[in-house]
Backbone bond lengths (Angstrom), bond angles and torsions (degrees), N, CA, C in turn:
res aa  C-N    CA-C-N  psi(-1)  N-CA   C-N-CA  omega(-1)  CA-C   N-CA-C  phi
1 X - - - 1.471 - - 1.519 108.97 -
2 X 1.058 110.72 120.68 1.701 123.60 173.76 1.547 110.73 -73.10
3 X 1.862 100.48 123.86 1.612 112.25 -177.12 1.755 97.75 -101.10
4 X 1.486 85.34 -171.49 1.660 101.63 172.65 1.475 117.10 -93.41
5 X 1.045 128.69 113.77 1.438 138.57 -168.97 1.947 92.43 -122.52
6 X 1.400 72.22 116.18 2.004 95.80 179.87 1.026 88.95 -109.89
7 X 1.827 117.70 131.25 1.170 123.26 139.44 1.835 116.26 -129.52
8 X 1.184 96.47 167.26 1.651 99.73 -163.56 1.568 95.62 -130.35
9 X 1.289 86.75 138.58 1.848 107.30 176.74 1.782 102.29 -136.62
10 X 1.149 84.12 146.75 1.802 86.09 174.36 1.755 94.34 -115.75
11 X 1.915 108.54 142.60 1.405 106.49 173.74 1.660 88.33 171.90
12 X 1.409 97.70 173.23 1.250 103.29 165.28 1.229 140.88 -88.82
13 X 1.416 122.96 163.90 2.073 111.33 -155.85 1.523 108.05 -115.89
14 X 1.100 102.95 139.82 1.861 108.83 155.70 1.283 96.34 -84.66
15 X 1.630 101.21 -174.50 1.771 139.71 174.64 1.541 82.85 -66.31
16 X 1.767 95.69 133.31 1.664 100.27 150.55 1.547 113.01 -71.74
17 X 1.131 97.59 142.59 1.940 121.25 162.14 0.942 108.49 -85.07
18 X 1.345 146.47 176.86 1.454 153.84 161.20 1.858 84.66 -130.76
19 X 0.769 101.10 128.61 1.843 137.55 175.39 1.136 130.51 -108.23
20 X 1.520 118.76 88.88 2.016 111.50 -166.45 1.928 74.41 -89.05
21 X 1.690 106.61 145.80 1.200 135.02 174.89 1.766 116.41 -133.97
22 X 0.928 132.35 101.51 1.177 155.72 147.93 1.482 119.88 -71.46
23 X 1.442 122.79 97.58 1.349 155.94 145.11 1.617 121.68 -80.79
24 X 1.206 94.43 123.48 1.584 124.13 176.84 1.114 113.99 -122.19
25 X 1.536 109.92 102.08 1.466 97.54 157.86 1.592 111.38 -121.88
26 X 1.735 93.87 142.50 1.620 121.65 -173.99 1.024 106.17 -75.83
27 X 1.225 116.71 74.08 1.728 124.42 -174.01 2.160 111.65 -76.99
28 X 1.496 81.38 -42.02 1.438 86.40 169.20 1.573 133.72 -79.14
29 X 1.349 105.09 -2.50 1.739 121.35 -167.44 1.717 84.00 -78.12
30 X 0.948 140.44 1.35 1.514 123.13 -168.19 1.622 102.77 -109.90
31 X 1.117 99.23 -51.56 1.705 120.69 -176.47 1.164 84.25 -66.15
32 X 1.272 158.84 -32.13 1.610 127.48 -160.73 1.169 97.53 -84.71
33 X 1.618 141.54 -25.85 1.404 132.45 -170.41 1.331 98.70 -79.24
34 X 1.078 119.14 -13.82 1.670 115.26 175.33 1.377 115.35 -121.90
35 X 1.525 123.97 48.13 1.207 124.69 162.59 1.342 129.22 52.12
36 X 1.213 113.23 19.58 1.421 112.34 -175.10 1.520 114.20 -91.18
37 X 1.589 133.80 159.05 0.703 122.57 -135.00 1.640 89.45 -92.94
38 X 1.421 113.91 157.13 1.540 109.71 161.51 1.716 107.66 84.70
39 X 1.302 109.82 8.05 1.278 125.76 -155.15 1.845 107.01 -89.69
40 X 1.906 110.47 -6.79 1.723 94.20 161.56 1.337 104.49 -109.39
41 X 1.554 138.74 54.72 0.954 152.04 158.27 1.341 109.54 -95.42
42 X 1.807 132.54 149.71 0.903 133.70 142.71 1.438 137.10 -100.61
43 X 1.573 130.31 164.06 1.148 124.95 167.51 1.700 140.34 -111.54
44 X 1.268 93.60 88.26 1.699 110.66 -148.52 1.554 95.57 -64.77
45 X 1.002 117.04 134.84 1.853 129.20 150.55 1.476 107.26 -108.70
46 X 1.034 125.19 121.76 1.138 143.59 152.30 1.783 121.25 -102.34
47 X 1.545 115.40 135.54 1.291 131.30 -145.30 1.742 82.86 -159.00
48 X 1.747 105.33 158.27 1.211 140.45 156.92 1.245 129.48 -114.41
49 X 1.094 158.50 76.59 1.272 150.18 164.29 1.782 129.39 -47.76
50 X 1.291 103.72 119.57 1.466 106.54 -163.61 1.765 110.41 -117.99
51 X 0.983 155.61 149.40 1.487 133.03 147.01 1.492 108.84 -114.53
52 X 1.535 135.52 167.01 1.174 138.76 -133.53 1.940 110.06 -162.68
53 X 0.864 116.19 127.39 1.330 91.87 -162.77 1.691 101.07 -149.85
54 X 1.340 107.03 151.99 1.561 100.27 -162.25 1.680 106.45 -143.11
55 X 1.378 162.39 134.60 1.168 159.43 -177.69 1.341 108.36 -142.79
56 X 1.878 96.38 161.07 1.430 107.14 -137.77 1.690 92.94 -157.05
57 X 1.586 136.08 103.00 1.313 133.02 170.02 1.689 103.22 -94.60
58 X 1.586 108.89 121.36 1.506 102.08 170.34 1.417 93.11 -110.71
59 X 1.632 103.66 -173.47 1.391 131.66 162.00 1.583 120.47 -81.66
60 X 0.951 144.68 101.21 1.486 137.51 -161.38 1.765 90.35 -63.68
61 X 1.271 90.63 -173.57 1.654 109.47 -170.75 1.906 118.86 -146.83
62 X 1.452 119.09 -8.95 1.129 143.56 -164.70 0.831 110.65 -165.72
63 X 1.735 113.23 132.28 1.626 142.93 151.35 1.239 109.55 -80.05
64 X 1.387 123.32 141.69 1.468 132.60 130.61 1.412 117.07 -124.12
65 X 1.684 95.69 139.88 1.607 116.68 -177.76 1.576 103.93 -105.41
66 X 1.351 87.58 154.08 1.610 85.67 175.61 1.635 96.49 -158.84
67 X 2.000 93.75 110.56 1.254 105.62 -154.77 1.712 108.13 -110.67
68 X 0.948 135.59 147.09 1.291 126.90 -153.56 2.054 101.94 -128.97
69 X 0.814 114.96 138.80 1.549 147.78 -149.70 1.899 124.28 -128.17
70 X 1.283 100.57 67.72 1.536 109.71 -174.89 1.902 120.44 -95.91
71 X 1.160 79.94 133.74 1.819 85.43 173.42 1.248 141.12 -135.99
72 X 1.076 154.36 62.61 1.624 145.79 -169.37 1.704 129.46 -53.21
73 X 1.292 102.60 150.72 1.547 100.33 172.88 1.320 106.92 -166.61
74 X 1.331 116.97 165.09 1.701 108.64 173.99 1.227 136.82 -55.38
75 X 1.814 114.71 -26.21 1.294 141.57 -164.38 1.255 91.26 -132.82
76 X 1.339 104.50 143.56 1.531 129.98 -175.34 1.811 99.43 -65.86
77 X 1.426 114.36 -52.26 1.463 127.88 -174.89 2.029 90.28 -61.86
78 X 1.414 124.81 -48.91 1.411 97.52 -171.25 1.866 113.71 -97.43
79 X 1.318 103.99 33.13 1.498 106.06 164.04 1.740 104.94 -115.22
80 X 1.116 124.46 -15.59 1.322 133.64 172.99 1.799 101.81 -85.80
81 X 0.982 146.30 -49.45 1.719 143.89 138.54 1.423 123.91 -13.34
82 X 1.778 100.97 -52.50 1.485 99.08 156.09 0.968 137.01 -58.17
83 X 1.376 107.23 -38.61 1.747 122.10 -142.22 2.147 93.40 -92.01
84 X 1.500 93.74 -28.44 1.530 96.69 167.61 1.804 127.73 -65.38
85 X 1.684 76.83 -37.73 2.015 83.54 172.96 0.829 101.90 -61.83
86 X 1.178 135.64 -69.91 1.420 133.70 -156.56 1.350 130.30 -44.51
87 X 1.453 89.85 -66.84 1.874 106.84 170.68 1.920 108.85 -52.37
88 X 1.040 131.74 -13.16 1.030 135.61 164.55 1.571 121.68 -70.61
89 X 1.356 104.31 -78.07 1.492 108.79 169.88 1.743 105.88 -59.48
90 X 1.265 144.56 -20.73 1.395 132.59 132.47 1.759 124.12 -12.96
91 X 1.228 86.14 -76.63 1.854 111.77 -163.23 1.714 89.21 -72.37
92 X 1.263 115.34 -2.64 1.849 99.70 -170.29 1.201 76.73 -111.87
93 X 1.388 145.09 -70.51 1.598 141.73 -170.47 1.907 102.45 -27.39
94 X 1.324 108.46 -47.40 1.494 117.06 -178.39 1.345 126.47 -70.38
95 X 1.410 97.76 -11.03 1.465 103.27 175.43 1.399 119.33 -110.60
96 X 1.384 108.47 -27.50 1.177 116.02 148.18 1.658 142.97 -55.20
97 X 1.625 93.88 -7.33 1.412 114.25 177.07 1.525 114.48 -110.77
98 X 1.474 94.71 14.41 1.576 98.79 174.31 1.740 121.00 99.35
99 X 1.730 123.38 0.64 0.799 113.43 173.87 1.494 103.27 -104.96
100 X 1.572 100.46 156.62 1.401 151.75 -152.64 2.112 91.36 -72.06
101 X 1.236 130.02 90.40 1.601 113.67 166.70 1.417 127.03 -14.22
102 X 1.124 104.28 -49.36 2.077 121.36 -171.90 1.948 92.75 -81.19
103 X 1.116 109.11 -0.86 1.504 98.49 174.50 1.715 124.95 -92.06
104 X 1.636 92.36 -29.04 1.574 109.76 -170.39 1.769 103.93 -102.76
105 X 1.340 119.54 151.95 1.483 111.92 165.72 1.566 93.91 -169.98
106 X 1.384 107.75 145.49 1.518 122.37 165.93 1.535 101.74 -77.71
107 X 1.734 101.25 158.82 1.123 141.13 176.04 1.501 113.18 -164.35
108 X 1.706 109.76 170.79 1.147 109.42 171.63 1.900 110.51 76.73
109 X 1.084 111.69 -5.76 1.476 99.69 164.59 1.374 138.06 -36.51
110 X 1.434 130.89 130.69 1.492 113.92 -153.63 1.743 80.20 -165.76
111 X 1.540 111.96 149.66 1.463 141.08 158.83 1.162 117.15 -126.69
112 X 1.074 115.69 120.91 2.016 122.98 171.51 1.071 114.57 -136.87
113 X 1.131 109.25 152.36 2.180 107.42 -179.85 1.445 85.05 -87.57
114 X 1.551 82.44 160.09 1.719 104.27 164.98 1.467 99.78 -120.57
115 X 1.599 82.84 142.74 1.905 104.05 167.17 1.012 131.58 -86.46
116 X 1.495 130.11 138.46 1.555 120.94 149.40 1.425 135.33 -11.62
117 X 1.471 150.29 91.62 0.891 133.95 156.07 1.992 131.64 -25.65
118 X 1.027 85.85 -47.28 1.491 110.33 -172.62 1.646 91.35 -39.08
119 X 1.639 95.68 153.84 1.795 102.38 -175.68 1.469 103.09 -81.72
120 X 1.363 105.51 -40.37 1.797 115.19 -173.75 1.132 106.44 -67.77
121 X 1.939 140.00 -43.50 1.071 140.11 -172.15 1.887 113.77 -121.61
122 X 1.651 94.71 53.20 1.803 96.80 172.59 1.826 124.02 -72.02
123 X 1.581 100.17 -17.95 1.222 97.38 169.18 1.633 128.41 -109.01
124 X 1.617 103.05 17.38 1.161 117.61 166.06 1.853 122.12 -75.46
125 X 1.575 111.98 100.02 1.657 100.33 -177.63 1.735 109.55 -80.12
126 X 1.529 102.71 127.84 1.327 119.28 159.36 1.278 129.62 -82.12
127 X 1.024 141.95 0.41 1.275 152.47 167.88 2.270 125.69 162.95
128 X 1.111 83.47 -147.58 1.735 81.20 -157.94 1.473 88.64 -125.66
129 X 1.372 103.17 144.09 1.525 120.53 165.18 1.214 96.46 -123.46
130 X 1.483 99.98 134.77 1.526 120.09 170.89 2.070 121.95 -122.73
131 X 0.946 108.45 93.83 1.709 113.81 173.48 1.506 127.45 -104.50
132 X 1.415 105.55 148.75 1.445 105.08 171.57 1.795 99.82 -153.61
133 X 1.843 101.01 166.49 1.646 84.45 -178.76 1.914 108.42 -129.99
134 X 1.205 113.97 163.77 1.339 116.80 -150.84 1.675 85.20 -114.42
135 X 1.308 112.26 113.91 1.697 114.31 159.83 1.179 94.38 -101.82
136 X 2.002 102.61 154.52 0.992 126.95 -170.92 1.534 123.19 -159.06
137 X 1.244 115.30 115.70 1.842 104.46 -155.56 1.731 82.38 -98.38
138 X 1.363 107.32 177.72 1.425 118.62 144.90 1.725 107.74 170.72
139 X 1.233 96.91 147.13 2.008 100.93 -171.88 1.362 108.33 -88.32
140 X 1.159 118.18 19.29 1.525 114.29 168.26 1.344 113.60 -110.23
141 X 1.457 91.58 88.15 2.257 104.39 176.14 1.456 102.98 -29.03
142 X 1.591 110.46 -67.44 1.152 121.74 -142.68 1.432 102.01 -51.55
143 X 1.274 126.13 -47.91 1.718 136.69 -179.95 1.184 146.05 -62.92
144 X 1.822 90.49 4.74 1.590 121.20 -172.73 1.685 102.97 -57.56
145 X 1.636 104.21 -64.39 1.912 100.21 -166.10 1.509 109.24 -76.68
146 X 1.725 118.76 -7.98 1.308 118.52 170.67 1.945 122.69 -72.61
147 X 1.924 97.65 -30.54 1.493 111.02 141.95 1.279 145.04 -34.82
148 X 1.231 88.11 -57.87 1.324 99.92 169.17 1.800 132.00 -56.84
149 X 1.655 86.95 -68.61 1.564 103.06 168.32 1.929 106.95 -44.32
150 X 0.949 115.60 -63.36 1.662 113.85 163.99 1.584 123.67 -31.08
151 X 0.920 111.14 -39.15 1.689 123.19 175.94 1.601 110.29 -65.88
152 X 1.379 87.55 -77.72 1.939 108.26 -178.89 1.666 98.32 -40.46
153 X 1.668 131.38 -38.48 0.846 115.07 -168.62 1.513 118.62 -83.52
154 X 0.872 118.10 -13.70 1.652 146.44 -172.63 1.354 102.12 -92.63
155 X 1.475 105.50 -13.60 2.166 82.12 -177.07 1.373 99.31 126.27
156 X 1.162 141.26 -23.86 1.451 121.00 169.10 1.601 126.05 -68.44
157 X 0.842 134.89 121.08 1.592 145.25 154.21 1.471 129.60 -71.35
158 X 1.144 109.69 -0.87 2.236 98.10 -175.50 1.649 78.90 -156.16
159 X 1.153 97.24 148.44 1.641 117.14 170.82 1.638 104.35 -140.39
160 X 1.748 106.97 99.80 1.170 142.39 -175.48 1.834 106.70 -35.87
161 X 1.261 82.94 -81.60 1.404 103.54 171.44 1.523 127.81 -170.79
162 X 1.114 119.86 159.37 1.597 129.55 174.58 1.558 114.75 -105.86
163 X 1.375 111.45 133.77 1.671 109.83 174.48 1.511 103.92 -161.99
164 X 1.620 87.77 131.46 1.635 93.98 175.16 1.769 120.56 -90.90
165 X 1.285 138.16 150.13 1.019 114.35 -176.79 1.670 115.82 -165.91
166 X 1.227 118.72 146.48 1.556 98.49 -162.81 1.329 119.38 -104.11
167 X 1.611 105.44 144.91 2.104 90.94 -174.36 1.323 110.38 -89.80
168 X 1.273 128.72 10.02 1.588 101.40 173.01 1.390 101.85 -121.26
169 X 1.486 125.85 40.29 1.044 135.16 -172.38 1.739 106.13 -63.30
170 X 1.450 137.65 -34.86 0.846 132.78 171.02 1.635 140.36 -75.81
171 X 1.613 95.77 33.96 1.300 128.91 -177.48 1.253 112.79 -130.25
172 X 1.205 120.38 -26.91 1.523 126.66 149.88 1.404 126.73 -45.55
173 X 1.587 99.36 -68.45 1.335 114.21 159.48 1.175 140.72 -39.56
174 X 1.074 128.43 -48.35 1.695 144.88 121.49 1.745 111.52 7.57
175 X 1.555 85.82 -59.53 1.520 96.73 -170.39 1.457 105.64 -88.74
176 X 0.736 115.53 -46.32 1.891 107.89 153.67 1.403 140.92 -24.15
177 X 1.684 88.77 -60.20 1.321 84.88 -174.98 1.552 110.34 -72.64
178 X 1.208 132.42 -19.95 1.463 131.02 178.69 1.013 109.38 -58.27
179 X 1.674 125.63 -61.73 1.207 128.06 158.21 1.452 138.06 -11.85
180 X 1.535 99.92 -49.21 1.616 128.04 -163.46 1.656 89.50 -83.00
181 X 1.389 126.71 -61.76 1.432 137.58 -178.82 1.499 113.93 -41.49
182 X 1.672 117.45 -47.45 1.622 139.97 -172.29 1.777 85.45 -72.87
183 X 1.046 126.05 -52.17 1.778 116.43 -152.50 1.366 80.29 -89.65
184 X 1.605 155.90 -19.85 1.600 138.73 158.91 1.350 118.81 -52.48
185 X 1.447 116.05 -47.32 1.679 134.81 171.50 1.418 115.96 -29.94
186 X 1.819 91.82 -63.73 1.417 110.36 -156.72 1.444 95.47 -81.51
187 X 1.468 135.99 -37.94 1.788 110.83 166.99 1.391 124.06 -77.34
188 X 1.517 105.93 -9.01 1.767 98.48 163.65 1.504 122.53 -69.20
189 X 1.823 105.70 -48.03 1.435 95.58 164.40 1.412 142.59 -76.99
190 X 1.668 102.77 -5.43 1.693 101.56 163.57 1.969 113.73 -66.20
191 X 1.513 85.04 -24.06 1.467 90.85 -150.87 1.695 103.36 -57.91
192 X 1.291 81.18 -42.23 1.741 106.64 -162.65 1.402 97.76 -74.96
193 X 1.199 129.94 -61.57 1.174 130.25 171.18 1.645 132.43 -16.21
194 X 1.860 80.06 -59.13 1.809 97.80 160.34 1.731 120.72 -56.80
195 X 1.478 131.16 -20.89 1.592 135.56 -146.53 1.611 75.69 -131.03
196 X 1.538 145.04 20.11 1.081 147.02 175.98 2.023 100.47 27.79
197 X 1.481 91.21 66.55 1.610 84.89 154.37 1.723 92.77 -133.74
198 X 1.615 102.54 -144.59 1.610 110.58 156.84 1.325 92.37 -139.05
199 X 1.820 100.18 -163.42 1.418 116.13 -167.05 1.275 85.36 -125.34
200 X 1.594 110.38 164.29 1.511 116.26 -168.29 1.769 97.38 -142.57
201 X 1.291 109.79 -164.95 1.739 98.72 163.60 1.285 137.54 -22.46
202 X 1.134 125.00 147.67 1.300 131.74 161.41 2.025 110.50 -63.10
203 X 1.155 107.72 148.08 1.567 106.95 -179.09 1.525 105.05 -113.78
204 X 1.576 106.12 -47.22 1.666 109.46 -174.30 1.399 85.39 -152.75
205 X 1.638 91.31 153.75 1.498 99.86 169.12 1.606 103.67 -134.29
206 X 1.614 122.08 133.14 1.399 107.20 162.43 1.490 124.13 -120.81
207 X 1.452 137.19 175.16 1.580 113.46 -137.69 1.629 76.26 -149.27
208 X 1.253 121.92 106.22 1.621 105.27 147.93 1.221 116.36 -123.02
209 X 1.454 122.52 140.20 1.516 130.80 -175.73 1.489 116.00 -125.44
210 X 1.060 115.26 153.61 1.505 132.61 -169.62 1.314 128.31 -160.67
211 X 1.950 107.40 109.22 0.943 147.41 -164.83 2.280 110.45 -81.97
212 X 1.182 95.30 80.90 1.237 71.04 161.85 1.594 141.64 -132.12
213 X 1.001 113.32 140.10 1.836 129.77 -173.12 1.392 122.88 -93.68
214 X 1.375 113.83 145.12 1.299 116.59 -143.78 2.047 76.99 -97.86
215 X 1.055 98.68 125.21 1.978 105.03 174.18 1.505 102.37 -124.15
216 X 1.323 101.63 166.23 1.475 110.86 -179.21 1.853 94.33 -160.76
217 X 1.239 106.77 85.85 1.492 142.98 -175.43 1.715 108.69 -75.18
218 X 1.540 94.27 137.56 1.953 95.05 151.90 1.810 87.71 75.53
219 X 0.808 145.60 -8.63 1.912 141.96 178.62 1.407 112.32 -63.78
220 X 1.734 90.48 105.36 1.648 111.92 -168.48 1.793 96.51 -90.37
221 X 1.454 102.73 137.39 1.667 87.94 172.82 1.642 127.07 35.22
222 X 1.173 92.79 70.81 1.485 104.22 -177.34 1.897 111.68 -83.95
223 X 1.162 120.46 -11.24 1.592 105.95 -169.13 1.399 107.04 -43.65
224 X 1.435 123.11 -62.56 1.627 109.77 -174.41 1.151 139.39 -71.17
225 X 1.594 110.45 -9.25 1.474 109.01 144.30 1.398 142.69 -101.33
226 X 1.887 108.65 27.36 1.150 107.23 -178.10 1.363 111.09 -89.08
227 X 1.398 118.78 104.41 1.459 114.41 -179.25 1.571 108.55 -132.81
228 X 1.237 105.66 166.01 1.915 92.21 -171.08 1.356 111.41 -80.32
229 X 1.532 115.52 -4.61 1.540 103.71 175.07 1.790 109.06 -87.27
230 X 1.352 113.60 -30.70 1.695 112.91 -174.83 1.856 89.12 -71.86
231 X 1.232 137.37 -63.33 1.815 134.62 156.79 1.346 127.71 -18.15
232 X 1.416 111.90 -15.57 1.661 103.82 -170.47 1.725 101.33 -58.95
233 X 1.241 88.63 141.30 1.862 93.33 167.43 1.250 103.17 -74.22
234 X 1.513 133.86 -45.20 1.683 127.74 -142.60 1.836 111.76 49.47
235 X 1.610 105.96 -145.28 0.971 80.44 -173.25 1.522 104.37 -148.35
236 X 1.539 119.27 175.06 1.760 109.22 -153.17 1.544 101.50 -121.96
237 X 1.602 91.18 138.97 1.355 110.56 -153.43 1.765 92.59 -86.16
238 X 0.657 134.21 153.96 1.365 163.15 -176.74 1.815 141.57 -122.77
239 X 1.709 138.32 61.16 1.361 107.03 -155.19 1.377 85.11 -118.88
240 X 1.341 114.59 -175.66 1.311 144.60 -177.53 1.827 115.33 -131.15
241 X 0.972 138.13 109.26 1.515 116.47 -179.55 1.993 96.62 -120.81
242 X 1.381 125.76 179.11 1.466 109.05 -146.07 1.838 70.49 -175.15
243 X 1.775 121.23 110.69 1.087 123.57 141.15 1.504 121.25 -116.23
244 X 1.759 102.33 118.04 1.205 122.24 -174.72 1.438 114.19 -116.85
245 X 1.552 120.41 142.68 1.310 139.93 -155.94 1.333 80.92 -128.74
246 X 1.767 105.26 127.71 1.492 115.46 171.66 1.493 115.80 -132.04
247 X 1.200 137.59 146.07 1.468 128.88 179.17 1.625 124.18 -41.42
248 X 0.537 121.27 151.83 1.921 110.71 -176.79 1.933 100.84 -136.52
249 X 1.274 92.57 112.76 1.764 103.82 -162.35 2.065 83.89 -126.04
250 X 2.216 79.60 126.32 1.111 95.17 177.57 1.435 106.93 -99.85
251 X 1.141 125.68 153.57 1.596 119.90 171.45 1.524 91.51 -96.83
């Protein structure tokens, strides 16, 4: 007896199809080489395949920045000195702008020599680069490019990226996928309806969903374009799509 086997993929969706599927299996082609009784009979399964699909634009609710923090010096020990000032009077500019300590934290710390440009002396190192990067959530949209400008002024140099994104997004989804499941139903039973059978159990169900957020990636030196109109989040699209295989019973 065939159960429900859910599986879930995350990705992006086309248009559902509705899919009539016809399965045969030669259950008896085996037994006839071995004489068994009943053995030039077959055992037909018949199934429909449907997919189902449902979308959803919310309002996000949260920023994260991800602000990036560069320094040089001759000595590895006095580009890491810098790279500490900085990120400091950073994280104080940021707090001074109203974000929360437990909101912001470095990562990404890294030391590398730097090389000579020069053609004659490319493997000659001239000094030390030192980086690390400053994430930073906070639910006030509006304060995103005023963030920013606060940072750059404090000592940041690279602005990672921006992305808005929502936390109870997996309550949406929820509501999706029902959605997505109800609009599979309703073209299996037109379908069938039309080929005068019905639909019966579900056989398999598969689930892919796709989350998407409005980002604004790779932003070198952002102070003069941090403004709240180039920052708008807008708003994040959300779908669910749902391909389900159901019994297909002829009267």
């Amino acid at each position: 007896m065939s159960g429900l086997r859910p599986a879930k993929r995350v990705g992006f969706l086309g248009v559902g199809i509705v899919v009539l599927a016809l399965f045969v299996t030669a259950g008896g082609a085996a037994a006839q080489g071995m004489g068994v009784p009943g053995a030039g009979t077959q055992m037909q399964k018949r199934s429909i395949q449907v997919q189902g699909q449902a979308t959803m634009s919310v309002e996000p609710d949260v920023a994260y920045l991800l602000l990036g923090v560069e320094t040089q010096g001759d000595t590895a020990a006095k580009a890491q000195g810098l790279l500490a000032e900085r990120a400091s009077k950073v994280l104080a500019a940021l707090s001074q702008a109203g974000i929360d300590r437990a909101k912001m934290k470095t990562s990404s710390y890294r030391v590398s020599p730097v090389y000579s440009t020069r053609q004659d002396k490319q493997n000659v190192i001239i000094g030390y680069k030192a980086e690390t990067t400053i994430s930073v959530e906070t639910a006030d949209l509006s304060s995103v490019a005023a963030l920013v400008d606060a940072a750059m002024a404090a000592g940041a140099n690279a602005v990672r990226s921006i992305s808005y994104e929502r936390k109870d997004m997996q309550a949406f989804k929820a509501q999706l996928i029902q959605a997505a499941c109800t609009d599979a139903k309703m073209k299996a039973d037109a379908a069938a309806a039309a080929l005068g059978a019905r639909v019966g159990a579900p056989v398999s169900v598969d689930i892919q969903d796709s989350f998407s957020a409005r980002q604004t990636a790779n932003v070198m030196m952002m102070k003069a374009a941090a403004s709240p109109d180039f920052l708008s989040p807008g708003e994040l699209d959300v779908s669910v799509s749902v391909s389900i295989e159901f019994d297909l019973r002829v009267e």
